[in-house]
C-alpha positions as CSV (number, residue, x, y, z in Angstrom):
1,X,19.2,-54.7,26.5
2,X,18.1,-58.1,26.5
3,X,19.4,-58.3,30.3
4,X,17.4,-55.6,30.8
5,X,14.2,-57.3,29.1
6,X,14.8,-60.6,31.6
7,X,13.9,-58.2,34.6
8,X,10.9,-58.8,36.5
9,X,8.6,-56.1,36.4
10,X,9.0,-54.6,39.7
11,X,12.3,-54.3,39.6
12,X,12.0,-52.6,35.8
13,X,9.0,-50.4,37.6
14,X,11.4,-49.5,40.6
15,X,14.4,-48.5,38.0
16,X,11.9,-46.3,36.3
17,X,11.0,-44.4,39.4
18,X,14.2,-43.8,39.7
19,X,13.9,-41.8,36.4
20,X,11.7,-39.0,35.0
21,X,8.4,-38.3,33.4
22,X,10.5,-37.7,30.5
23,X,12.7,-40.7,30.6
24,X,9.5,-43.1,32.0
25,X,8.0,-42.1,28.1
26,X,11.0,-42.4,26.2
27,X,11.2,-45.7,27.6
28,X,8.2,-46.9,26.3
29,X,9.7,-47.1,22.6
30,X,12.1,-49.8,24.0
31,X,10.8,-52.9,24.4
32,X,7.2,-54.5,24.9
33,X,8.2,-55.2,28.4
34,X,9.3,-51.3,29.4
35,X,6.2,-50.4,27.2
36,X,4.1,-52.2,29.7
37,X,6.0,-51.0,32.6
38,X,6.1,-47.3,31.9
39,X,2.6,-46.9,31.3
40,X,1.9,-48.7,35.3
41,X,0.1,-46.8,37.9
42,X,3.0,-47.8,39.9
43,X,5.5,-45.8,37.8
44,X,3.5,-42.8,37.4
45,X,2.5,-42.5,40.6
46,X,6.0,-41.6,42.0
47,X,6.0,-38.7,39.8
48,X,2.6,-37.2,41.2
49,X,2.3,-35.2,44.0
50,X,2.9,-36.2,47.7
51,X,-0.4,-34.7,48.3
52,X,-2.3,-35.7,44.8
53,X,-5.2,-37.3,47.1
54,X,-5.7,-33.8,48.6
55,X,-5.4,-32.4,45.0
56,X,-7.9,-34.4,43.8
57,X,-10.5,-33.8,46.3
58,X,-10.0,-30.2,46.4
59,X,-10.2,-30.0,42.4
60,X,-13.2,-27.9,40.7
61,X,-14.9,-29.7,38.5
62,X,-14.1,-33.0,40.0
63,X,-10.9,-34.1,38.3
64,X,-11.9,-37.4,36.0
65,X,-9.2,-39.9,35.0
66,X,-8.1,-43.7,34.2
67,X,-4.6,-44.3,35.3
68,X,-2.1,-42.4,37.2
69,X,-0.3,-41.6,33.5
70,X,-3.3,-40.2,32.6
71,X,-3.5,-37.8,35.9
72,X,-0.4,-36.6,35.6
73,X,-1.2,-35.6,32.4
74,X,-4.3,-33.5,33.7
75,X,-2.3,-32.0,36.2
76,X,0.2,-31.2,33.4
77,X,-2.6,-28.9,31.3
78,X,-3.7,-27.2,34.8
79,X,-6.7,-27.6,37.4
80,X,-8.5,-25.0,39.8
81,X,-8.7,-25.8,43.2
82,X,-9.5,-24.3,46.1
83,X,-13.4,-23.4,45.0
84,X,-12.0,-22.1,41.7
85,X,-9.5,-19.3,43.7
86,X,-6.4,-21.2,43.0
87,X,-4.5,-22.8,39.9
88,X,-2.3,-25.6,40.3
89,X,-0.1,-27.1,37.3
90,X,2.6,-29.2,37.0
91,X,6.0,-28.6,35.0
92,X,5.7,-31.4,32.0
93,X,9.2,-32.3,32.4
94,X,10.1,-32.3,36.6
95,X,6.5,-32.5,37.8
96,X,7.4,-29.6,39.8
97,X,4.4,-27.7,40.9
98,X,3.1,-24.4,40.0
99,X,0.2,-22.3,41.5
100,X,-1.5,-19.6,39.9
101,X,-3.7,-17.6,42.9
102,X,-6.6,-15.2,41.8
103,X,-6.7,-11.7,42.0
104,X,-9.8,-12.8,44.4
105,X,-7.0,-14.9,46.3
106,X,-5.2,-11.8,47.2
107,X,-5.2,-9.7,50.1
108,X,-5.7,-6.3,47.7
109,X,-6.0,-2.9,50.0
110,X,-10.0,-1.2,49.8
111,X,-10.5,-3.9,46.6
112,X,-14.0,-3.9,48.3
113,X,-14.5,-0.6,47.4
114,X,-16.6,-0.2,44.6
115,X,-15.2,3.7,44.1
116,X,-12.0,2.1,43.9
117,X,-11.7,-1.3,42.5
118,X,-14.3,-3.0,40.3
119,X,-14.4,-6.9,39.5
120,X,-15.2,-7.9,36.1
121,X,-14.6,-10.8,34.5
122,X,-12.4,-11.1,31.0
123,X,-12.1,-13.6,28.3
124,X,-8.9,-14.3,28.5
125,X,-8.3,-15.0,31.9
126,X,-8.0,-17.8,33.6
127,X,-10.5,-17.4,36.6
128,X,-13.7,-16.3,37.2
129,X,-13.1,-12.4,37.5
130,X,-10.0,-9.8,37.8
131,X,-9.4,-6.8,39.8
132,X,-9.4,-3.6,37.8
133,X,-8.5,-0.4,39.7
134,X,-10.5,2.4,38.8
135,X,-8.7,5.3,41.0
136,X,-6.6,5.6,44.1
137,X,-3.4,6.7,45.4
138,X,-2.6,3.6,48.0
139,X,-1.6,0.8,45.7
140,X,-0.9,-2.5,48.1
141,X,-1.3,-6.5,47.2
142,X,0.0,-9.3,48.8
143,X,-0.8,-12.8,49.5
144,X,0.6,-15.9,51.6
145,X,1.3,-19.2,50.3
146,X,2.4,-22.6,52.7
147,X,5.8,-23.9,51.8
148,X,3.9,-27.3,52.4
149,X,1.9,-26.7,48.9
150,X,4.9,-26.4,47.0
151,X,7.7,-28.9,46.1
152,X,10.3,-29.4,48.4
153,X,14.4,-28.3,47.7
154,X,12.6,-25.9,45.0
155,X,13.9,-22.6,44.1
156,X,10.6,-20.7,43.0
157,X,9.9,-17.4,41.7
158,X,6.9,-15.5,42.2
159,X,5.3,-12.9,39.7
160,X,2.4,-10.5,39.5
161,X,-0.1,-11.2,36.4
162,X,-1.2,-8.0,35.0
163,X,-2.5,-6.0,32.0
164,X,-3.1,-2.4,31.7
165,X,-5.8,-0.7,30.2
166,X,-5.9,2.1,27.8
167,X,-6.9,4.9,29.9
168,X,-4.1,3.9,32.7
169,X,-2.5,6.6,34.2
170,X,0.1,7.1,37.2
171,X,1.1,3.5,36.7
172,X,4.6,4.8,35.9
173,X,5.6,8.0,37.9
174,X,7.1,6.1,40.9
175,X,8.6,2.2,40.7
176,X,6.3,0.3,43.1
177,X,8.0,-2.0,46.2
178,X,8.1,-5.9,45.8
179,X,9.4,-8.6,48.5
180,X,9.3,-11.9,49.2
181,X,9.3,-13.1,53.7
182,X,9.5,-16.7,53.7
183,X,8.8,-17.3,57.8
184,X,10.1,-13.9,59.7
185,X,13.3,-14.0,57.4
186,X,13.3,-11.6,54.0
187,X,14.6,-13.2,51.2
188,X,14.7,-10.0,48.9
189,X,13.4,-6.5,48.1
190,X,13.3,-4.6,45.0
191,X,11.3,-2.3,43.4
192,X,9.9,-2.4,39.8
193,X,7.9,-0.3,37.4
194,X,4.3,-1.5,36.6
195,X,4.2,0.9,33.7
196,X,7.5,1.7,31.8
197,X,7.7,5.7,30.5
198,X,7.7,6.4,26.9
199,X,10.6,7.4,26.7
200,X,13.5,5.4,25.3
201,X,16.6,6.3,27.6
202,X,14.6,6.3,30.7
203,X,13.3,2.9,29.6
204,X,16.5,1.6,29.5
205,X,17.1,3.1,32.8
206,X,14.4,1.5,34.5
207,X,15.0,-2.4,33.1
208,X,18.6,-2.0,34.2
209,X,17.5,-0.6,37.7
210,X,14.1,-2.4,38.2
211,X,13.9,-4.7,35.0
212,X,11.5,-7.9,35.7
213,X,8.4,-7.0,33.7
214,X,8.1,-9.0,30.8
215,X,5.1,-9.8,28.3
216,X,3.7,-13.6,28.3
217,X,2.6,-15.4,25.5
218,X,-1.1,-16.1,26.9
219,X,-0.7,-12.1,26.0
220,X,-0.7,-10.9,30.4
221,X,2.0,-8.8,31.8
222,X,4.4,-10.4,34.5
223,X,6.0,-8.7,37.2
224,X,8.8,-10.7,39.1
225,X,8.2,-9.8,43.1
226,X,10.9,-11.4,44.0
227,X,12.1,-15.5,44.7
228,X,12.9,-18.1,47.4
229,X,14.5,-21.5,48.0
230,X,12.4,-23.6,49.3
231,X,13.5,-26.1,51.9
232,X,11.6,-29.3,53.2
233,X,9.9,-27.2,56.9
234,X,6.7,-25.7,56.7
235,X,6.6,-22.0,56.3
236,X,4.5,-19.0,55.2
237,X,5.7,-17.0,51.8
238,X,4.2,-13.5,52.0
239,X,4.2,-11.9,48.5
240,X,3.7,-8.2,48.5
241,X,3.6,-5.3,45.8
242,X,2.6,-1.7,47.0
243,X,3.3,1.9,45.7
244,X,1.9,4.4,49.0
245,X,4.9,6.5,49.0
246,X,4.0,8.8,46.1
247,X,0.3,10.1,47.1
248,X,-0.7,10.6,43.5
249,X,-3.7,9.0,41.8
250,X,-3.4,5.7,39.9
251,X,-5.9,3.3,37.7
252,X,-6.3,1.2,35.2
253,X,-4.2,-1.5,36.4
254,X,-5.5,-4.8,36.2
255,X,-4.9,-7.8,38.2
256,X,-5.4,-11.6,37.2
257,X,-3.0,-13.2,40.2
258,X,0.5,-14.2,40.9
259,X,1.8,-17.0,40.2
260,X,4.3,-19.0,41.7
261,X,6.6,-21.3,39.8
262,X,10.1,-22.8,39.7
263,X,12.9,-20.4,38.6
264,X,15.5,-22.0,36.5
C-alpha cells in the first residue's frame, strides 16, 4: 500500500478509471492520497456518459452541479430531458444508462381522440400526464429509440409501464402482441396478457405461456415487450405492443411509458 501511496496522482487517477463507480468510492477510505484522487473530476468523468454534454444541455430544469462526482450522482437519482418527454438515469453501480419515455413519447394509435383516449395527469407518475384509454377495440403502442442513446455492448430490456383502473374491462380476453426490431432484423416476438383472469389455473397458464408482467415497487405495472443486445452501430429499436386481432371493446388501461433498461 505504501507503493501504491508513492504514486503520482495521474497515474493513481488513470488506475482508478480503470475501475468502477463502486470501486472509485471504496477507494476513498484508503489513504489521503486515493481520497483525494477518487473524488477528481478526472476520475469521475470516465464513468459519465460519452454524450454527458448533450445530456446536460438537453436536461429540464437545467441540471446544477459542482464536480463531475457530484453529476454522476444526479444522473444516478434521474433527469428529464427531451422537453420533459423523456427520463434518463443511470445504473448506481455500472453507470449504464436507462431511459424512461412518456406515454406522450409514444406513438399510441387514435390517442388524439378524445372519445377514445384521455390525458390526465397522476400523482404518482413521473411525467407530466398519462394516457388512460377510455374505450376501443384497436389497441396499438410503439415507440423508437437510437441505439446511439444507449450504452454500447449492452443487453437491454424494454418494458411497458402501466396501471389499470377499476372499471377496466377486456384487458384480459385475448394476450396482446409484443416485439422488439432493432434495424430491419427482429430480435423477438411474444405475446403477453395486460390483465391476468381471475382465475387461478388459467393464471398459471398464462405466466407460464406469456409470463412478463410484474408489479414495481414505485406501485406501476411492468410489461416486458421484449429485449436486445446492443452493439456499438447506430440503429433504430422499434418497441411495439398491440391487441387488433380480437375486435372487442377495451378501457381502462393506463399508460405511463416504457422504459428501457439493462437486463441482467
Amino acid at each position: 500500500m505504501e507503493l501504491m501511496n508513492a504514486l503520482p496522482e495521474d497515474c493513481l487517477s488513470l488506475i482508478l478509471c480503470f475501475t468502477s463507480p463502486q470501486d472509485a468510492c471504496r477507494s476513498s477510505a484508503v489513504s489521503p492520497e486515493f481520497h483525494s484522487v477518487a473524488q477528481s473530476d478526472t476520475v469521475w468523468q470516465n464513468f459519465l456518459p460519452s454524450d454527458y454534454r448533450r445530456i446536460i444541455a438537453d436536461s429540464v430544469p437545467a441540471l446544477q452541479f459542482s464536480s463531475k462526482k457530484e453529476l454522476y450522482r444526479k444522473l444516478c437519482d434521474s433527469v428529464l430531458v427531451d422537453g420533459g418527454r423523456k427520463r434518463l438515469k443511470l445504473e448506481k453501480l455500472s453507470g449504464k444508462k436507462c431511459y424512461e419515455l412518456s406515454a406522450r413519447d409514444l406513438s399510441i394509435t387514435w390517442s388524439s381522440e378524445s372519445m377514445y383516449w384521455t390525458w390526465t395527469p397522476l400523482p404518482e407518475s413521473r411525467f407530466s400526464e398519462v394516457a388512460v384509454l377510455r374505450t376501443m377495440s384497436w389497441l396499438e403502442i410503439q415507440d423508437k429509440i437510437n441505439t446511439q442513446m444507449l450504452t454500447p455492448n449492452t443487453k437491454y430490456g424494454a418494458y411497458l409501464v402501466l396501471k389499470l383502473s377499476n372499471r377496466a374491462f377486456g384487458l384480459d380476453l385475448m394476450p396482446s402482441e409484443v416485439s422488439v426490431q432493432v434495424g430491419n432484423k427482429e430480435q423477438c416476438q411474444n405475446t403477453a396478457y395486460l390483465r391476468r383472469q381471475k382465475n387461478s389455473h388459467v393464471e398459471f397458464m398464462e405466466t407460464l405461456m406469456y409470463g412478463h408482467r410484474t408489479e414495481r415497487k414505485d406501485g406501476w405495472l411492468e410489461l416486458e415487450i421484449g429485449d436486445f443486445f446492443n452493439k456499438e452501430k447506430s440503429e433504430e429499436v422499434k418497441m411495439v405492443l398491440k391487441e387488433v386481432e380480437g375486435h372487442h371493446m377495451k378501457g381502462g388501461l393506463i399508460v405511463h411509458g416504457i422504459e428501457i433498461r439493462p437486463k441482467h
